[in-house]
C-alpha positions in Angstrom: 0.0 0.0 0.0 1.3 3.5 -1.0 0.3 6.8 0.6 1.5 10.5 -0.3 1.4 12.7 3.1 3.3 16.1 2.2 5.4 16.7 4.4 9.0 18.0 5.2 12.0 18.2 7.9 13.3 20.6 9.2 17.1 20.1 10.4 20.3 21.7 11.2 24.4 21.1 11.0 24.3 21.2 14.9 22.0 21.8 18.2 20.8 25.3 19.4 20.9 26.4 16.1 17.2 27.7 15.8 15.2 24.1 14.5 12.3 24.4 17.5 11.6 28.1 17.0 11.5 27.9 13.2 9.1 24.7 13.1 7.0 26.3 15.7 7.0 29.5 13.3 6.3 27.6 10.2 2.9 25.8 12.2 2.0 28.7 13.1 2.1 30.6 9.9 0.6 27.7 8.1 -2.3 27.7 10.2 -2.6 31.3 9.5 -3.2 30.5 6.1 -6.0 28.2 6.9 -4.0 25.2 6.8 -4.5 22.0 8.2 -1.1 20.7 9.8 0.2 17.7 11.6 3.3 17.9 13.9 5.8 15.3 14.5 9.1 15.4 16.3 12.5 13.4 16.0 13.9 11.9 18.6 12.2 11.4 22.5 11.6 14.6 23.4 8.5 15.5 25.3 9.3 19.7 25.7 9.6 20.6 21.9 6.6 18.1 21.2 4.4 19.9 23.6 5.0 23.6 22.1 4.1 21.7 19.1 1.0 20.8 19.8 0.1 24.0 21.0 1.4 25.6 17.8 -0.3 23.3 15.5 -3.0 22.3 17.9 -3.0 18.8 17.1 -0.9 16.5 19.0 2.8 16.2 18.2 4.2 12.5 17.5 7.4 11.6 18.4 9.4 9.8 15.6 12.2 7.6 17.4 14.1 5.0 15.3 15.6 3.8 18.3 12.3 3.3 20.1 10.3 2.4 17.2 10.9 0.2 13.8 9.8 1.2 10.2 6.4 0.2 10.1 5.5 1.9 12.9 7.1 5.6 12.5 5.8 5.4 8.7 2.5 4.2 10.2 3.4 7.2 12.7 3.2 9.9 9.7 0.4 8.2 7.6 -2.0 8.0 10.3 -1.5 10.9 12.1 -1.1 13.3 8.9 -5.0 12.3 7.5 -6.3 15.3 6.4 -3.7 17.6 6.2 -2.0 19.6 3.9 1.5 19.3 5.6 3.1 17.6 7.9 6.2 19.2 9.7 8.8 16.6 11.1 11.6 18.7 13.5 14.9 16.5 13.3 17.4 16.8 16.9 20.6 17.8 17.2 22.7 17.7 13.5 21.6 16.4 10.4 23.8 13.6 10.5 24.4 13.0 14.3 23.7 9.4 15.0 24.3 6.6 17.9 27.2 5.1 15.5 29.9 6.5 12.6 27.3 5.4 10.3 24.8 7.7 11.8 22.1 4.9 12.7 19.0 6.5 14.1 19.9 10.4 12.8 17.5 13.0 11.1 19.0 12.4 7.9 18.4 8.5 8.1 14.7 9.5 9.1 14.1 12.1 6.4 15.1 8.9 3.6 13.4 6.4 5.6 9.9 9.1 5.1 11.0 10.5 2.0 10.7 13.5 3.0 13.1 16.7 1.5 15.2 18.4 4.2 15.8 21.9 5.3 18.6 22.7 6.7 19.0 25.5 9.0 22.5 27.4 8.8 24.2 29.2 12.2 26.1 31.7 10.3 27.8 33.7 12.6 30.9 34.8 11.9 31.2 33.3 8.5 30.6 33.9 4.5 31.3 31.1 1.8 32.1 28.4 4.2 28.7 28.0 4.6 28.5 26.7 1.1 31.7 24.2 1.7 29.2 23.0 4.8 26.1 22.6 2.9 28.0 20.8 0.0 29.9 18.9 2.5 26.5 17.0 3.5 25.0 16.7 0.1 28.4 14.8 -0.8 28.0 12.8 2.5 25.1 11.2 1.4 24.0 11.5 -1.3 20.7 10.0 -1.2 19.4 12.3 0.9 17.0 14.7 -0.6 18.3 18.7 0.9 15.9 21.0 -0.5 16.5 24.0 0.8 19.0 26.5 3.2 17.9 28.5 6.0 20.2 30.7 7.4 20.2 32.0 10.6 21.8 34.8 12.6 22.6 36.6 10.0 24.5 40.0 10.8 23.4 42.3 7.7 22.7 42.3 4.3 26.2 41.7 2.8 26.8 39.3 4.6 23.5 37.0 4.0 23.7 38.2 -0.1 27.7 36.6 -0.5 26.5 33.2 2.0 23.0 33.2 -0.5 24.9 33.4 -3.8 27.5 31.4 -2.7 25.2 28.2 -2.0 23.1 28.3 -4.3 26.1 29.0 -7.2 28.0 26.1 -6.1 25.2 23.5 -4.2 22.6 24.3 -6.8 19.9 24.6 -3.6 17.5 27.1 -3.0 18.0 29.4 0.5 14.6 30.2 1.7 15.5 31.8 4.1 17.5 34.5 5.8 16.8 35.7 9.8 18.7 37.8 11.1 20.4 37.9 15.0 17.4 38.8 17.0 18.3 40.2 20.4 14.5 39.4 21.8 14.0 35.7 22.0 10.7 34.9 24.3 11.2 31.3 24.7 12.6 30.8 28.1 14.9 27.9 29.3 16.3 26.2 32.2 17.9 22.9 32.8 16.2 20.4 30.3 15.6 23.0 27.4 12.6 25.0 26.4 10.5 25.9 29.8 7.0 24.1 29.0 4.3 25.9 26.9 1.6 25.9 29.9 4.5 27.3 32.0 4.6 30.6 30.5 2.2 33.3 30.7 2.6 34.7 27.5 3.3 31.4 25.6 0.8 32.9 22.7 2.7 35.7 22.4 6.1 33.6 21.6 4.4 32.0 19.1 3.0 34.8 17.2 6.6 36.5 17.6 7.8 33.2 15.7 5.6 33.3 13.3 6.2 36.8 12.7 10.3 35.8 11.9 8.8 33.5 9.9 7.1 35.5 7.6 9.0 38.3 7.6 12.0 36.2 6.4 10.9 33.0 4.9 9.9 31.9 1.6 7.0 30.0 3.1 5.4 29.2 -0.3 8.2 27.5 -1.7 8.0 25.0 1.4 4.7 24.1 1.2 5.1 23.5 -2.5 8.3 21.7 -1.7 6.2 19.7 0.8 3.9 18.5 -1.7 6.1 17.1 -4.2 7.2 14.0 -1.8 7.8 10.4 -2.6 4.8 8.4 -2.1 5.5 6.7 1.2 4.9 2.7 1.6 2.7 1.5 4.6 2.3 -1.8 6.0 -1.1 -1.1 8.3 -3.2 2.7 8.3 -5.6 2.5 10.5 -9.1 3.0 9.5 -12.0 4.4 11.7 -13.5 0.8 11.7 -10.2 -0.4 13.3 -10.8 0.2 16.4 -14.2 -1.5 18.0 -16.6 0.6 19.8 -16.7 -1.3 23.4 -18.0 -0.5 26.9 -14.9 0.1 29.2 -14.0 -3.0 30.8 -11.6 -0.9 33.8 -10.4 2.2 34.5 -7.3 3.1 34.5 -6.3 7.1 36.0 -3.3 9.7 34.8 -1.9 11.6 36.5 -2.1 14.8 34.2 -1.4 18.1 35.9 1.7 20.8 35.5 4.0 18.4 37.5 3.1 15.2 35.5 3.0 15.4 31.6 5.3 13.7 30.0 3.4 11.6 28.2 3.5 10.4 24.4 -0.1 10.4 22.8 0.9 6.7 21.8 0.4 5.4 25.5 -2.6 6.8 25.7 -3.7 5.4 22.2 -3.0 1.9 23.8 -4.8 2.1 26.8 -8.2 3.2 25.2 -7.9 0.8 22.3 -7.5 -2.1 25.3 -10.4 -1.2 26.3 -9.5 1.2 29.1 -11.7 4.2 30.4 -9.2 7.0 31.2 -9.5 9.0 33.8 -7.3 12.1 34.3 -6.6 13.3 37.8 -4.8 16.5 39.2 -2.1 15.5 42.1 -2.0 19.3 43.0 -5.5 20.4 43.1 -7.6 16.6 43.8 -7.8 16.1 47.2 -8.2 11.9 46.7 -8.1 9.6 44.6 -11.2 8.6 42.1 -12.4 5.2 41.7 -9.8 3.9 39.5 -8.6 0.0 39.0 -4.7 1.7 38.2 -3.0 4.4 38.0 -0.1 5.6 35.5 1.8 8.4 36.6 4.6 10.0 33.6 7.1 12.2 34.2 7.7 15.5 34.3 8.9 18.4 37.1 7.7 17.4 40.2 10.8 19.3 41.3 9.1 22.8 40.1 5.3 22.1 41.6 7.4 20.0 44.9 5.9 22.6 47.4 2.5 21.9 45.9 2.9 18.4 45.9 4.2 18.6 49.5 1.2 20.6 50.4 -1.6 18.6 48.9 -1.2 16.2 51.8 -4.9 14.0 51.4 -4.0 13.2 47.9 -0.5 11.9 48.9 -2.0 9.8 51.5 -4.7 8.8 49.6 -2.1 7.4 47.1 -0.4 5.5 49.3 -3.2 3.9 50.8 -4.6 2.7 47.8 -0.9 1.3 47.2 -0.8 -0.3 50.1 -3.6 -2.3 49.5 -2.5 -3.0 46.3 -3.5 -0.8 43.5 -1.9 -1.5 40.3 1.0 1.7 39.7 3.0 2.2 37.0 5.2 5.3 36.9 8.1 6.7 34.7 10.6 8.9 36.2 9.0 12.0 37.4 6.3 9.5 38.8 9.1 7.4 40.3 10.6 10.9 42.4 7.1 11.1 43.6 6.2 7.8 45.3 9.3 8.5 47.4 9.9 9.2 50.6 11.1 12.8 49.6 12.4 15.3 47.3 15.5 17.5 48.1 15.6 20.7 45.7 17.5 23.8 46.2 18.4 23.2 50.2 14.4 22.5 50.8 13.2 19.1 51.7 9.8 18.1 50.3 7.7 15.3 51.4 6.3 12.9 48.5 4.2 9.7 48.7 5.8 7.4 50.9 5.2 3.9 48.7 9.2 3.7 48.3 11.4 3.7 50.7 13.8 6.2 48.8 14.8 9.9 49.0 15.6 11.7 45.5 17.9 14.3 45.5 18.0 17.0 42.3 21.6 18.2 41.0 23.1 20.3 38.9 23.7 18.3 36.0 22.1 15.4 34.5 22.7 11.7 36.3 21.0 10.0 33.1 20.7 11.2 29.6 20.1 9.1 26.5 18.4 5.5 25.2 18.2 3.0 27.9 18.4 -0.9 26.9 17.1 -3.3 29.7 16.5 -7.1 30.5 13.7 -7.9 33.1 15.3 -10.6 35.5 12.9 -10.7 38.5 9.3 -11.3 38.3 6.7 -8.4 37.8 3.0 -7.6 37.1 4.2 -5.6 34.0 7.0 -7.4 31.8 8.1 -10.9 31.4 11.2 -12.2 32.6 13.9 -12.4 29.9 12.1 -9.5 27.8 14.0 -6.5 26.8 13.1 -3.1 26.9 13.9 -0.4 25.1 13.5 3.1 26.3 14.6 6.5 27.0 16.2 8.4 30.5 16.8 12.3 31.3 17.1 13.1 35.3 18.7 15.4 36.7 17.7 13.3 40.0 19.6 10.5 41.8 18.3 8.0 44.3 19.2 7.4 47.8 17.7 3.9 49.7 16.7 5.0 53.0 19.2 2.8 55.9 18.6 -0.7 56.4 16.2 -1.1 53.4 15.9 -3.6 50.5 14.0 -3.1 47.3 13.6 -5.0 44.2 15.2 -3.8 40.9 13.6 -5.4 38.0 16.0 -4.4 35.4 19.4 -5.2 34.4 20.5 -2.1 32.7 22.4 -3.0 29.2 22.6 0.4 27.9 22.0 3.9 30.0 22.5 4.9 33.6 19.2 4.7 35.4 19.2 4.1 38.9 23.0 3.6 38.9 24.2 2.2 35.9 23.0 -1.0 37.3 19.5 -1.5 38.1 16.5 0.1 37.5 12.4 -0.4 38.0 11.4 -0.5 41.5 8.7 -2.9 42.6 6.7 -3.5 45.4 3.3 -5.0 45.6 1.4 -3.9 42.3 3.3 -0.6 42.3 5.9 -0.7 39.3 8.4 2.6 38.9 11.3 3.5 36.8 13.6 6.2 35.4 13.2 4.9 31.8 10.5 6.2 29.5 8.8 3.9 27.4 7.1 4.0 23.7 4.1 2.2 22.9 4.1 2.3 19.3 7.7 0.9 20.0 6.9 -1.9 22.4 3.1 -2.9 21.2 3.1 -5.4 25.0 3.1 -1.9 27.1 -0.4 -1.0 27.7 -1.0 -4.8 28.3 0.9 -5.3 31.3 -1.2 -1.8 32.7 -4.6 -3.2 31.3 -4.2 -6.6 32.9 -3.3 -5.8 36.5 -6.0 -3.4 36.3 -8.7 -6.3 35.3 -7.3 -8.4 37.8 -7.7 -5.4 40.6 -11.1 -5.1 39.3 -11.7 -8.8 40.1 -9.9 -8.8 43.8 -12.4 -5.8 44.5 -15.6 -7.3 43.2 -15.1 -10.5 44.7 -14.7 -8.3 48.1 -17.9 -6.7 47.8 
């Protein structure tokens, strides 16, 4: 089966070189214009995908080649692109940057595997024509991939952007759309783990209507969306089709934690749960003062670090939680929810108390203790994940773990690849309560929402057979 989505990528020779602000600038004006858009970004990042979806207003996929095979990232673009009249995919870091010198998993192996053209986004401060020696450097490093266009960015004048333009497009034969210019008044704030979160900012509108105003003011916007169009048709192996999916009456519910401390989640997860059959409840940890009448509970990740007095403070919901652990409510939580079921959180010379379910303080540094893909082989028995099975996922903490005295705790994991708890173990477990540093990908591991779904029908069972 063949499908044509247009769509294009937007990448750069490096990181911090302007890929986020531009994508969100191009949704933005492409919405403008009365177009329909679908948002997808490379790579596990849950910041950049959430500005995304509040740019485009649809939600933003994440396309991981290290969390996800073929089939299902082209599935990925296919499904998620019905209807629209572009899809925008935002690569990470540079073009070519890979886990391996042959550049396995990078945005360029991405853009061939989706056939989809590339612009490349130039930093060209403090430099002329070798920004033309860089641009035909990766057209003759691979060849195969489609480059369609220069963007150049941080441009100090006129002169300067006229001799880069002729330059590249005398001797790489490419078109620059493109030309911004160094602007002194960037709204997007950061901190430690990039981009401070959309919901975060109070004038998160206004960033994205001053990016969209770069965009039009200095890109050929036209020519992308034409450029978008004329793609490769793309092969699929499954599209899902309304009829897919059986209408059914929830068989359990399952709660998420979704609030301004908890939110890292990708749409994926959530997918799998409701097509199981699950009724998903969304609950508040700072604002709920208990618990609903759930059968489990997944808890993502997120800052509990920045809402840690609130959590602290909301003191019935806390105990609520562990209560309901401790008589054996099915748990599943991914860093951020793994800080929380602690004992406590120690940020900034302040001490905050969490949950209580696990019998470990966290303790937030400076830099990051874990950062990158995670590989991991389940060798102790679980109510999520078989013994033997390996897991693929993703870690970014700037947390670390410290066992309370005299305590013992089952790690689940063997850690192959990636740091975790300490470059060891990770995935806590007690009772039904399962908690890691280590993000996981449904569309990558298709067995994830099963694990969830079943200890929530057999919780359901326990409780009826109670009552």
């Amino acid at each position: 089966m063949m499908n044509n989505t247009p769509r294009i990528m937007i990448s750069a020779l490096r990181g911090g070189s302007g890929k986020t602000i531009i994508t969100l600038g191009l949704a933005s004006t492409f919405i403008n214009k009365n177009k329909k858009i679908s948002a997808f970004k490379k790579g596990p990042d849950f910041i950049d995908a959430g500005w995304l979806t509040f740019a485009s207003g649809n939600s933003c996929h994440n396309l991981d080649p290290f969390l996800m095979n073929n089939d299902a990232i082209l599935n990925s673009i296919v499904n998620n692109s019905k209807g629209k009249d572009i899809s925008l995919i935002e690569g990470n870091r540079g073009l070519y940057d890979g886990m391996n010198v042959e550049g396995k998993y990078s945005s360029a192996e991405l853009a061939k595997l989706t056939r989809a053209p590339v612009l490349i986004i130039v930093d060209v401060t403090m430099c002329t024509r070798t920004a033309a020696a860089l641009i035909m450097g990766c057209q003759q490093f691979d060849p195969e991939l489609n480059i369609a266009g220069v963007i150049l960015n941080r441009v100090a004048g006129p002169r300067q952007k006229n001799l880069i333009k002729d330059s590249i497009e005398k001797y790489c034969g490419i078109k620059v759309v493109g030309s911004i210019p160094k602007l002194r008044d960037n709204p997007f704030p950061e901190r430690h783990m990039g981009l401070v979160p959309h919901f975060e900012s109070d004038f998160a509108n206004e960033a994205i209507n001053w990016a969209r105003t770069v965009v039009e003011n200095h890109i050929d916007t036209e020519f992308i969306f034409e450029t978008a169009q004329n793609t490769d048709p793309l092969p699929v192996s499954y599209l899902k089709e309304s009829g897919d999916i059986q209408e059914q009456s929830p068989s359990c519910r399952i709660g998420i934690i979704s609030d301004r401390a908890f939110w890292f989640y990708y749409p994926e997860n959530i997918e799998q749960l409701r097509e199981l059959g699950a009724e998903l409840v969304e609950i508040d940890s700072l604002s709920d003062r208990a618990l609903p009448d759930i059968d489990a509970l997944y808890i993502g990740g997120g800052f509990p670090e920045v809402c840690a007095e609130q959590l602290a403070l909301n003191s019935s919901f806390r105990n609520s939680l562990r209560d309901l652990i401790e008589h054996d409510l099915p748990v599943y939580a991914e860093c951020g929810g793994l800080i929380y079921l602690g004992e406590s959180l120690e940020s900034r010379g302040n001490i905050y108390p969490m949950v209580g379910a696990l019998p470990i303080k966290f303790i937030m540094e400076k830099k990051p203790q874990g950062h990158g893909y995670t590989i991991l082989r389940v060798t102790k028995e679980n109510p999520f994940y078989e013994i033997g099975e390996t897991v693929k996922g993703h870690e970014f903490h700037y947390s670390r773990p410290a066992l309370l005295e005299n305590e013992k705790i089952s790690a689940v994991f063997d850690v192959e690849r990636g740091y975790c708890l300490d470059g060891k173990k990770d995935g806590f477990h007690r009772k039904n309560l399962f908690a890691t540093y280590t993000h996981i990908h449904a569309a990558g591991n298709r067995h994830w929402g099963k694990g969830l779904f079943n200890a929530a029908m057999r919780y359901k069972r326990a409780c009826e057979k109670k009552y």
